[in-house]
C-alpha positions in Angstrom: 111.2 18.8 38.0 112.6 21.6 40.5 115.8 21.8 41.4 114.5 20.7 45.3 113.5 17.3 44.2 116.8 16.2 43.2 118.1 13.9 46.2 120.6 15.4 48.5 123.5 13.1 47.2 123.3 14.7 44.0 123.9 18.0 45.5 126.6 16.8 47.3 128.1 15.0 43.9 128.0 18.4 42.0 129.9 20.0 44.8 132.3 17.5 44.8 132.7 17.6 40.8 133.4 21.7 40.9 136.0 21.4 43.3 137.4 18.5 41.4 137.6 20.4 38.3 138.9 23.7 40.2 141.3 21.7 41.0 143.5 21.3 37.9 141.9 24.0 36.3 143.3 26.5 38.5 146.7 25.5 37.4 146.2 26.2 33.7 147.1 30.1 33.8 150.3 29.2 35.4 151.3 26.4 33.9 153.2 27.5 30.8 155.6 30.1 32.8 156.1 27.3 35.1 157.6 25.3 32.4 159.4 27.9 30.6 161.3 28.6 33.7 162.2 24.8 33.6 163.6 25.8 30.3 161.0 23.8 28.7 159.5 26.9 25.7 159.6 24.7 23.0 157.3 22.6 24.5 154.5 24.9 26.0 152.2 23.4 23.0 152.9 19.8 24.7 150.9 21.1 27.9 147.3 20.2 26.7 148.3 17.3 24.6 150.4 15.4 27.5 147.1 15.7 29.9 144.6 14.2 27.3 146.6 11.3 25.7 146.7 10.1 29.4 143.3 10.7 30.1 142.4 9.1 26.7 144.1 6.1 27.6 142.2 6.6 31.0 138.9 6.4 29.4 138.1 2.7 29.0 139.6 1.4 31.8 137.3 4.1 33.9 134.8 2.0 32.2 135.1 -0.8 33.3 136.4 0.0 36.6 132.9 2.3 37.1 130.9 -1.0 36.3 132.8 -3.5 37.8 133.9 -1.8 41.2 131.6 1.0 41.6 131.2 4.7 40.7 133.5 5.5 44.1 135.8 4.1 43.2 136.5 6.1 40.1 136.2 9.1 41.3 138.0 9.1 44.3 140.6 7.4 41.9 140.7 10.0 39.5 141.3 12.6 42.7 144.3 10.7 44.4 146.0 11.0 40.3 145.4 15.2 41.2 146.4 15.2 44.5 149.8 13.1 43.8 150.3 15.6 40.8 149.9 18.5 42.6 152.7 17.0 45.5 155.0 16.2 42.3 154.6 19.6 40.6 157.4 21.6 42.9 159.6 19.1 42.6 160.1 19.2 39.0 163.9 20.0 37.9 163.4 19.5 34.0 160.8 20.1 31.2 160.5 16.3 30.6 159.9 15.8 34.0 157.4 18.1 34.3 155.4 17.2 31.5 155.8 13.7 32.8 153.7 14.7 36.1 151.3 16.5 33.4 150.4 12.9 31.7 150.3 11.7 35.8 148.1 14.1 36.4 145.6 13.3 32.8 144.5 10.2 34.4 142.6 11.9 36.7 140.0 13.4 34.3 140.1 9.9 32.3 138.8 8.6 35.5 136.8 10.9 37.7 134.4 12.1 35.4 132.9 8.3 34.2 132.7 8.1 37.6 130.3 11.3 38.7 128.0 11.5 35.4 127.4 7.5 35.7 126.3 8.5 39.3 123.8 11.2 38.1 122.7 8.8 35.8 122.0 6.3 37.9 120.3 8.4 40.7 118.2 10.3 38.6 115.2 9.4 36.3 115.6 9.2 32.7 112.8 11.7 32.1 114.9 14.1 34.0 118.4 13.1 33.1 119.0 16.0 30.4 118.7 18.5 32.9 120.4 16.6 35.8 123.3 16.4 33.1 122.8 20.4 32.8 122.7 21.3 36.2 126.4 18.8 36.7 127.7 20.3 33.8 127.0 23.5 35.4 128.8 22.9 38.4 131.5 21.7 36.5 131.9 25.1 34.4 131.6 27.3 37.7 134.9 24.8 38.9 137.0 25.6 35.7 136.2 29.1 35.5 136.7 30.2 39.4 139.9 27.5 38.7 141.1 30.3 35.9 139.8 33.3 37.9 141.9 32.5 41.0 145.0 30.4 39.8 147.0 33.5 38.2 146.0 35.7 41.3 146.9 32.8 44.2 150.6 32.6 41.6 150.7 36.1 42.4 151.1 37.0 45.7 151.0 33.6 47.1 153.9 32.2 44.9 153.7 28.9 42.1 153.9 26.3 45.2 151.3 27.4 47.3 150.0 27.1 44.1 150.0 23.4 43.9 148.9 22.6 47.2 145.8 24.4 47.0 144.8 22.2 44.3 145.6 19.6 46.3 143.3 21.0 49.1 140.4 21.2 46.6 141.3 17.8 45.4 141.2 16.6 49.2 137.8 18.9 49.3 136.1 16.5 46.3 138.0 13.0 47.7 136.2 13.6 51.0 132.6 14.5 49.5 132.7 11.2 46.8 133.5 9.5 50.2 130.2 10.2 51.8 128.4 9.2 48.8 126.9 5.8 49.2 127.9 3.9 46.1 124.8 3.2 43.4 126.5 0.0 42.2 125.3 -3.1 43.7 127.6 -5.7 45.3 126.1 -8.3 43.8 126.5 -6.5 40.5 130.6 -5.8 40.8 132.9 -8.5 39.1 136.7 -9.2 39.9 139.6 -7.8 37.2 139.5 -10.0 34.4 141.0 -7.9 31.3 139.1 -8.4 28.1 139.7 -5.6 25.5 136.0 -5.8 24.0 134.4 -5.6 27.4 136.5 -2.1 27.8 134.1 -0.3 24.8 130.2 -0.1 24.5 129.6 0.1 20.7 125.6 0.6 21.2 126.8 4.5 22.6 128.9 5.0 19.1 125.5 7.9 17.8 126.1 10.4 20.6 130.3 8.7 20.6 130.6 10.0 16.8 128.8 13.7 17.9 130.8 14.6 20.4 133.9 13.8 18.4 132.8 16.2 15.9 131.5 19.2 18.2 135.3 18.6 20.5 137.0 19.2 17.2 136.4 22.8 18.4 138.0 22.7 21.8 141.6 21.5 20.4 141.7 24.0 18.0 140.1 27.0 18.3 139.9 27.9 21.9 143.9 26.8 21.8 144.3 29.7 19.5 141.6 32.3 20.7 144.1 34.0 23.0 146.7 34.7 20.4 143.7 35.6 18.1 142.1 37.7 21.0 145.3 40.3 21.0 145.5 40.2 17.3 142.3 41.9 16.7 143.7 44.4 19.7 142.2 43.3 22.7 144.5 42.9 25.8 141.8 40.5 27.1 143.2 37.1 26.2 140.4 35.2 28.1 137.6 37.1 26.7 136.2 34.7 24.3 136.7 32.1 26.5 134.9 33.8 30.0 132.1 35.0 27.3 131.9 31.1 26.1 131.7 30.0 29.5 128.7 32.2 30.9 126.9 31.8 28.3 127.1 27.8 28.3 126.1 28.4 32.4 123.0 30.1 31.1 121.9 28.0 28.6 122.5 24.6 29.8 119.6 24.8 32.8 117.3 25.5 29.7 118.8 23.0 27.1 118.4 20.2 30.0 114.5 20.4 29.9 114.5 20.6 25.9 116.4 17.5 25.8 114.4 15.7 28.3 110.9 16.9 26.5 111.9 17.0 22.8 115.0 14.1 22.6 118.6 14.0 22.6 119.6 14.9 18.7 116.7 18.0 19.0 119.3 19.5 21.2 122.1 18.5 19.6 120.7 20.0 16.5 120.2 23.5 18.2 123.9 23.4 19.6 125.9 22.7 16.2 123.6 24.5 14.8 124.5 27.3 17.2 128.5 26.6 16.6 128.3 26.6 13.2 126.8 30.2 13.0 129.2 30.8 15.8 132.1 29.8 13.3 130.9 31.8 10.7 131.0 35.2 12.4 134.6 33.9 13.2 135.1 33.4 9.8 134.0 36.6 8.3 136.5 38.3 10.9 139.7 36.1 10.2 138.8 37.0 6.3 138.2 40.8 6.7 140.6 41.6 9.7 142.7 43.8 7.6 139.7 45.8 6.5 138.9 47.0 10.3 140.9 49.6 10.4 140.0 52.0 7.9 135.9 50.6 7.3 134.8 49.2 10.6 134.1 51.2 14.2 136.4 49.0 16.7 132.6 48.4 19.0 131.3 47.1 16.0 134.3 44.4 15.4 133.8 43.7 19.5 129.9 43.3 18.9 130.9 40.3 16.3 133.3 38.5 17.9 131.1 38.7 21.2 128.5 37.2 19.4 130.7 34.8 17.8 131.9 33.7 21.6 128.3 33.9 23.1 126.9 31.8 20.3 130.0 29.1 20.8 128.9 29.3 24.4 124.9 28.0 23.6 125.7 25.5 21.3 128.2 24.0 24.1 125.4 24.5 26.6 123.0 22.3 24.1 125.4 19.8 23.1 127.2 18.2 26.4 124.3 17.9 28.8 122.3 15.9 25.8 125.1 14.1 24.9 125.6 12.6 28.4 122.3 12.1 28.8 122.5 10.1 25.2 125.2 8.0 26.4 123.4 7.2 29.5 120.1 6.6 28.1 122.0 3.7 26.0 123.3 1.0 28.9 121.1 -0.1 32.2 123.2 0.7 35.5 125.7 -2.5 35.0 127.2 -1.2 31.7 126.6 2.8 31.8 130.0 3.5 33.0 131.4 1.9 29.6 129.0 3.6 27.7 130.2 7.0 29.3 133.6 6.1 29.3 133.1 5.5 25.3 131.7 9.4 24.8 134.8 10.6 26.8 137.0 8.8 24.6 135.6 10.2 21.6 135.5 13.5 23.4 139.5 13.2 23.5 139.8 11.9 20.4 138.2 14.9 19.3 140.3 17.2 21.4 143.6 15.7 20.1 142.9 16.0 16.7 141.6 19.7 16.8 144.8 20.4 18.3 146.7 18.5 15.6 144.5 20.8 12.9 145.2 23.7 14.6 149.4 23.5 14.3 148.6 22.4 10.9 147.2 25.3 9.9 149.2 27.9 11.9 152.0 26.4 9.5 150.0 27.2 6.6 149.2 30.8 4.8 145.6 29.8 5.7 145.9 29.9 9.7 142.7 31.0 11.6 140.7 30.8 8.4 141.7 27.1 8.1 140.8 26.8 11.3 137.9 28.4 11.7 136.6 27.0 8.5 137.1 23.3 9.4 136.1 23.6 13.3 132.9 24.9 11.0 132.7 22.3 8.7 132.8 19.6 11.8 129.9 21.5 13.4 127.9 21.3 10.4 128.2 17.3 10.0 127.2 17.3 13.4 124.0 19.0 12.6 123.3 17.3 9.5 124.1 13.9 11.1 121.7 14.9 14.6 118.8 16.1 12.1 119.2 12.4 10.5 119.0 10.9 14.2 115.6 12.9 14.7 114.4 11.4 11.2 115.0 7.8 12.3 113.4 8.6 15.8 110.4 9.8 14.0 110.0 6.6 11.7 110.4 4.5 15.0 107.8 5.6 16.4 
């Protein structure tokens, strides 16, 4: 299926889902100075955390609210949190209020995103839905890396609050491009609010649910760490493993989608934490030998490894999310898919939260990167092992 064949409002759905992400991602860079000034240092750390708990607790109601109301409704939801975040930011006087508009501002990604990917689901075919998934995720990383491109330079010479309201712009941009989207849902499909704590999970999602816990492990603890790691081995770069993660997930994803779609979900899975586990590996060896570079290893050579150690991260991520959305999807017709989506995001934060709670357990230890590299590893080989048992039972089904 070429690119031209997708319908327009998918087009117009990825734009709106890059400028949604570009705009909280492009105040990341700035974020941590902007607290510190606040007098907040000790609780930098507390940045990433206070957006995901929220956005964790986001997850299931997005759910429900995605099935029951319509996929509009989520999203634009998710962009009113970001726009009311960004007016809220400059007038922060304290480090617990501003991490308080940081958990404000988390709702908007436990919302939004059920919202867009149930869409894509539910516009295009199944037979094409890995690489529908590829091509959102794609628009998604080009958000989040222009968003961490531009926000330190717009801080810059523009100053921290013109800052915040250009995110608010882009979060305007994506409110008003949902808004033209005619809503997939159909009325007589959409049920009034009646809270029922079962109806806010969809168990038959928990195989692709239980892998992206596993592969997320990664995200809370190694890329919170990379930058510190980065100068360490005497590169002034701090975002280097992360912009070389990032292209190379661009890349691969357009090719992962029609793998996923032609060969099944856990095929690509397997190739992604496959990927990431060799990925951790080369990480591994570093961490273990880093005191050896000096006197028996050309500095190129060191920068050859950890390249490949970032560009091989990068492909397994590029495998992993599209198929795993597509997964999710492929589990629930149109009245429950936004519950089975909002299930993988909650394991995706779970996943998140507890890398990051591995990570500051191990930078307390003697073990430090090791420990983390090694278990982020360990987490990525399960995932393998358990997505090579999923093609096993495909294969005796049919």
């Amino acid at each position: 299926m070429n690119s031209f064949t997708y319908p327009r409002t998918f087009w117009i759905m990825c734009m709106g889902a890059m400028s949604f992400f570009l705009s909280f991602s492009i105040l990341l860079p700035e974020l941590p100075n902007a607290l510190r000034e606040l007098g907040g240092s000790d609780y930098v750390g507390w940045i990433i955390p206070a957006f995901s708990v929220s956005a964790l607790i986001a997850r299931p109601i997005s759910g429900w609210i995605t099935d029951n109301m319509g996929r509009r409704w989520t999203m634009i939801g998710g962009c009113l949190f970001c726009i009311l975040a960004g007016g809220f930011y400059p007038l922060a006087t304290t480090a617990m209020g501003f991490l308080l508009i940081r958990i404000l501002h988390g709702f908007s990604t436990g919302l939004t995103p059920t919202g867009f990917v149930s869409y894509t689901a539910d516009i295009v075919d199944e037979s094409h839905r890995g690489r529908a998934m590829a091509w959102q995720g794609f628009f998604n990383n080009v958000g989040t890396s222009l968003g961490y491109a531009f926000g330190a330079v717009i801080a810059l010479h523009l100053g921290m609050q013109n800052l915040y309201y250009t995110s608010i712009l882009f979060a305007l941009l994506a409110c008003i491009l949902f808004l033209y989207l005619p809503e997939t849902m159909a009325k007589n499909n959409r049920r009034t609010f009646r809270f029922d704590l079962a109806s806010l999970f969809y168990w038959p999602a928990w195989k692709p649910s239980v892998i992206m816990f596993l592969v997320c492990i990664s995200l809370g603890s190694i890329l919170t760490v990379m930058p510190d790691f980065t100068v360490g081995l005497g590169y002034s770069n701090k975002g280097l493993f992360l912009s070389l993660y990032i292209t190379s997930s661009l890349i691969f994803r357009l090719v992962s989608g029609k793998i996923s779609d032609r060969l099944g979900r856990p095929w690509s899975t397997a190739i992604g934490s496959g990927t990431q586990v060799l990925s951790m590996g080369l990480l591994l060896f570093i961490a273990t030998h880093q005191d050896l570079y000096s006197s028996k290893i050309e500095p190129n050579q060191l920068l050859v490894w950890y390249a490949a150690s970032a560009i091989l991260y990068g492909i397994g991520q590029g495998f992993n999310a599209p198929s795993l959305f597509a997964w999710a999807s492929d589990t629930a017709n149109i009245e429950h898919r936004g519950r089975a989506l909002a299930m993988l995001f909650i394991f995706l934060e779970l996943g998140i939260i507890f890398g990051g709670l591995v990570a500051n357990f191990f930078l307390d230890k003697t073990w430090d990167y090791v420990g983390i590299f090694a278990f982020s590893g360990i987490a990525f080989l399960l995932a393998f092992g358990y997505s090579i048992l999923c093609i096993v039972d495909n294969k005796k089904v049919h």
